[in-house]
VEXFI-718116 format. One line per 10 residues: number of its first residue (from 0); their letters; for each residue z, x, y of N, C-alpha, C, CB. Coordinates in Angstrom, 1 decimal. Atoms other than C-alpha are relative to their C-alpha. Glycine has a CB too. Example, Ala and Ser with C-alpha at 12.3 -4.5 7.8 and 13.67 -1.06 7.14 Angstrom:
# VEXFI-718116
0) as) 0.0:0.9:-1.2:7.8:12.3:-4.5:0.0:0.9:1.2:1.2:-1.0:0.0 | 0.0:-0.9:-1.1:7.1:13.7:-1.1:0.8:-0.8:1.1:-1.4:0.4:0.5
//
This chain:
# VEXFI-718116
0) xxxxxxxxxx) -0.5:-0.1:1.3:-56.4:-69.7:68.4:1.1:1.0:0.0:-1.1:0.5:-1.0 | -1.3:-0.4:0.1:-52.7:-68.4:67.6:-0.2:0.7:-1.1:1.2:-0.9:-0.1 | -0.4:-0.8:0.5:-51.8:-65.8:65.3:0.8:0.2:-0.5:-0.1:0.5:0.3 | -1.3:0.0:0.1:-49.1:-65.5:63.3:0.4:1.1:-0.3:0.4:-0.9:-0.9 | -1.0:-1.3:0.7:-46.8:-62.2:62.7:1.3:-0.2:-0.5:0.3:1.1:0.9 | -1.3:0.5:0.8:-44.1:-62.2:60.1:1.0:1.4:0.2:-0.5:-0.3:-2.0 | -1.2:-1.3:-0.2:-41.7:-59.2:61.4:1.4:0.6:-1.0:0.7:-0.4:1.4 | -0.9:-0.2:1.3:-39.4:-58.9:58.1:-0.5:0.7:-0.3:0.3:-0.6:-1.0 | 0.2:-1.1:0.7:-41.1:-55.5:57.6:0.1:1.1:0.9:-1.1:0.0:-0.7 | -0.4:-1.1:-1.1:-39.7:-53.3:60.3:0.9:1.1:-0.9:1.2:-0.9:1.5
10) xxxxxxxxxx) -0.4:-1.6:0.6:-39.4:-49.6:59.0:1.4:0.1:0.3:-0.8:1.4:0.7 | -1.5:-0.2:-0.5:-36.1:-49.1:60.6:0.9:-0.7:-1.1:0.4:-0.7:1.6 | -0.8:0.9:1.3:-34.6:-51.6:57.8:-0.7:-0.7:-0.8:1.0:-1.1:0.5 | 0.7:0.2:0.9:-36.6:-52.3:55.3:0.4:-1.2:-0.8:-0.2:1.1:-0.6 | -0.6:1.4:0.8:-34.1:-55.1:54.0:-0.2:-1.3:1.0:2.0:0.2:-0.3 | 0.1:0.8:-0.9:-34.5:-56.8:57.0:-1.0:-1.2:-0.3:-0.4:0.8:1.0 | 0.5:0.9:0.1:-35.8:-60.2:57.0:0.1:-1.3:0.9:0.1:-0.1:-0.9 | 0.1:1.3:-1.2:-37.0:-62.9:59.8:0.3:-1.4:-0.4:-1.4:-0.2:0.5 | 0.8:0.9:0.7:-36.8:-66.4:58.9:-0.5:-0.9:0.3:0.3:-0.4:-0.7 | 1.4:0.6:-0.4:-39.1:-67.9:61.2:-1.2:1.4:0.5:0.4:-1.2:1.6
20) xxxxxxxxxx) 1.2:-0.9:-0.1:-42.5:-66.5:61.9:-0.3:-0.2:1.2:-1.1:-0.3:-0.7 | -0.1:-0.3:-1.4:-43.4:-66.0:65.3:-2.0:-0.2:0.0:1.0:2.0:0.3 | 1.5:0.1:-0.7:-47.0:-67.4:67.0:-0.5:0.4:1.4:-0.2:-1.3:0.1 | -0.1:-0.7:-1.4:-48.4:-65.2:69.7:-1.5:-0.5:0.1:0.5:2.0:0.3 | 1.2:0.1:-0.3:-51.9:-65.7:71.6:-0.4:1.1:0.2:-0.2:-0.7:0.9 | 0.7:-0.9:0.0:-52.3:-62.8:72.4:0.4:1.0:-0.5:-0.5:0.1:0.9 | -0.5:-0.9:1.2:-52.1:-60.1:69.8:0.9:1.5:0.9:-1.9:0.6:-1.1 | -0.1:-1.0:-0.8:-51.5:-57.4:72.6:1.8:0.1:0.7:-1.5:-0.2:1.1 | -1.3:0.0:-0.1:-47.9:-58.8:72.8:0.9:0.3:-1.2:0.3:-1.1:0.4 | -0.3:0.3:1.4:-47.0:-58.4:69.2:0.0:2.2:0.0:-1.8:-1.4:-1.1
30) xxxxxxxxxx) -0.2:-1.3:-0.1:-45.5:-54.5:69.2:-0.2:0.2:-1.8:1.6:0.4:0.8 | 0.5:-0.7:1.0:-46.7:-52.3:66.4:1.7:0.8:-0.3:-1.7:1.1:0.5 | -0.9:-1.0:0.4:-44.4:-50.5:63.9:0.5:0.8:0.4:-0.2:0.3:-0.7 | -0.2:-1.0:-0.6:-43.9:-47.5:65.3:0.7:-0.1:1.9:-1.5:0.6:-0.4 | -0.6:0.2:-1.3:-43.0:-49.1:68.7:1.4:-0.8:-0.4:-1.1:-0.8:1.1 | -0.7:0.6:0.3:-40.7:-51.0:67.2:1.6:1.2:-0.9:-1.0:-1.1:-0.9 | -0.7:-1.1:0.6:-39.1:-48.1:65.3:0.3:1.1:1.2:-0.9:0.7:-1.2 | -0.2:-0.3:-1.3:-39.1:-46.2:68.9:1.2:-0.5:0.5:-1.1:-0.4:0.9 | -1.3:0.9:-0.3:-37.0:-49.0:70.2:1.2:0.0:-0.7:-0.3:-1.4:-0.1 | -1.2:0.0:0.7:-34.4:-49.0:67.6:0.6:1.5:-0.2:-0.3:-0.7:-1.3
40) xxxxxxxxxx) -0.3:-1.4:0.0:-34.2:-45.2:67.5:0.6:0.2:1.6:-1.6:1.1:-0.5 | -0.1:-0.3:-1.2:-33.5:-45.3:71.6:1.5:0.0:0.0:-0.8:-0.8:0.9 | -1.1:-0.2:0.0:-30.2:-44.1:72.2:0.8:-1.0:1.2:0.0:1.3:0.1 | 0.1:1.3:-1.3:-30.3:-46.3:75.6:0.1:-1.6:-0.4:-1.5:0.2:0.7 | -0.4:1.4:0.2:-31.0:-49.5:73.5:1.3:-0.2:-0.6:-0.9:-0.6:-0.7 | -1.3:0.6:1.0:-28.1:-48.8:70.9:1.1:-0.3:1.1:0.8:1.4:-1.2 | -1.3:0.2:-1.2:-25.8:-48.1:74.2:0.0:-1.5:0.7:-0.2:1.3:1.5 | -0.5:0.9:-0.2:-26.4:-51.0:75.7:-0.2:-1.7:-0.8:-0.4:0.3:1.2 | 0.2:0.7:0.5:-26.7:-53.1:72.8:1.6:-0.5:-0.5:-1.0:0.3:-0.8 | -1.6:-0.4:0.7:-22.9:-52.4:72.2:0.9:-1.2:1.4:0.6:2.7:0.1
50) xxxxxxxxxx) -0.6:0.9:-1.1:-22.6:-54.9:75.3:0.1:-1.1:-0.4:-0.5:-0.2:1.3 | -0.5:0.6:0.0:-20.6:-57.6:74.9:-0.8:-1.3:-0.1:0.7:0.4:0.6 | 0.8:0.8:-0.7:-22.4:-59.9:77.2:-1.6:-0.2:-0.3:0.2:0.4:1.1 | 1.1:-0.5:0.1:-25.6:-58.9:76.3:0.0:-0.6:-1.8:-0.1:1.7:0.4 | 0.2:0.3:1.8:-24.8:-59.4:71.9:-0.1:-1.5:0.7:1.7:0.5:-1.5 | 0.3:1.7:-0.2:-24.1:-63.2:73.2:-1.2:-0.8:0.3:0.7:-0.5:1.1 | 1.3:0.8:-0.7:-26.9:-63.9:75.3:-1.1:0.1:-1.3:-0.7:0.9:1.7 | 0.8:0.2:1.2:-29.3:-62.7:72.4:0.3:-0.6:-1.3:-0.3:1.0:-0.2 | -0.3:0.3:1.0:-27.4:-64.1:69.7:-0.3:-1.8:0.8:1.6:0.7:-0.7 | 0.1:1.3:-0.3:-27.5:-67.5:71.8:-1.9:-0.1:0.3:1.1:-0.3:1.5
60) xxxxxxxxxx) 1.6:-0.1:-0.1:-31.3:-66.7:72.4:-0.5:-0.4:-1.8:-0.6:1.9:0.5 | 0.2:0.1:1.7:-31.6:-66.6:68.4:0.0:-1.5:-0.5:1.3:0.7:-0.9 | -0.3:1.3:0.6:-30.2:-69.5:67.8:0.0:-1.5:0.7:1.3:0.2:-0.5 | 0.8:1.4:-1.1:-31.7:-71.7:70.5:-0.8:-1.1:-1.0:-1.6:0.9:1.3 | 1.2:0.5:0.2:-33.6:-74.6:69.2:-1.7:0.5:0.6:0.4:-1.3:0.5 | 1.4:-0.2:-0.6:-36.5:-73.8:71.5:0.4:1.7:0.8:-0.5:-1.6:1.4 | -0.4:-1.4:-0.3:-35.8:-69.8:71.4:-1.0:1.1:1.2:-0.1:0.5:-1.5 | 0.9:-0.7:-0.9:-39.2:-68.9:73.0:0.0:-0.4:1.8:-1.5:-0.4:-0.7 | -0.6:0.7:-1.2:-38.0:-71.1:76.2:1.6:0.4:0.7:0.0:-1.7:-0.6 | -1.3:-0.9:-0.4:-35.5:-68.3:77.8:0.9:-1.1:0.9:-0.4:1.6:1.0
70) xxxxxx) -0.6:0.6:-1.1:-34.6:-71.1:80.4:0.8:-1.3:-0.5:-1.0:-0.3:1.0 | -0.9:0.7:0.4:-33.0:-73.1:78.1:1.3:0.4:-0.3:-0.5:-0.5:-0.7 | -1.3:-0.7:0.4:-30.5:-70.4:76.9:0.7:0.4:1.8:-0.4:1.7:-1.2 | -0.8:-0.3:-1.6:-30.1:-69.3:80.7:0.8:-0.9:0.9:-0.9:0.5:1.0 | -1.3:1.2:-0.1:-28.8:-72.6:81.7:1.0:-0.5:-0.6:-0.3:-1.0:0.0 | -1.3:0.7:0.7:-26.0:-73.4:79.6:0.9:1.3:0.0:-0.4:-0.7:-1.7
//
């Protein structure tokens, strides 16, 4: 049985909003608030989020049809 988490309430931005919902199996993948607010506070992720190559690949991850299937964005 799947699980669903709706992530449009991440402290870090409170305006923020997902607009698909995300189905995990196992709950123990599914990062808690506070890890999530860690991550965005890391000076390491802002730095290399400021990469070029890196905004693409995730913005093409995003907007994948089948987003959870990394091997579809990595081929093309």
């Amino acid at each position: 049985m799947s699980s669903q988490n709706h992530l449009g309430r991440f402290g870090a931005n409170p305006g923020f909003q997902v607009e698909r919902k995300l189905e995990v199996d196992d709950r123990s993948e599914v990062l808690q608030i506070m890890q999530m607010q860690a991550i965005a506070s890391s000076n390491a992720v802002c730095e290399a989020l400021k990469d070029e190559h890196l905004q693409k690949f995730i913005s093409d991850l995003d907007s994948s049809p089948d987003a959870l299937n990394i091997s579809d964005v990595i081929s093309t």
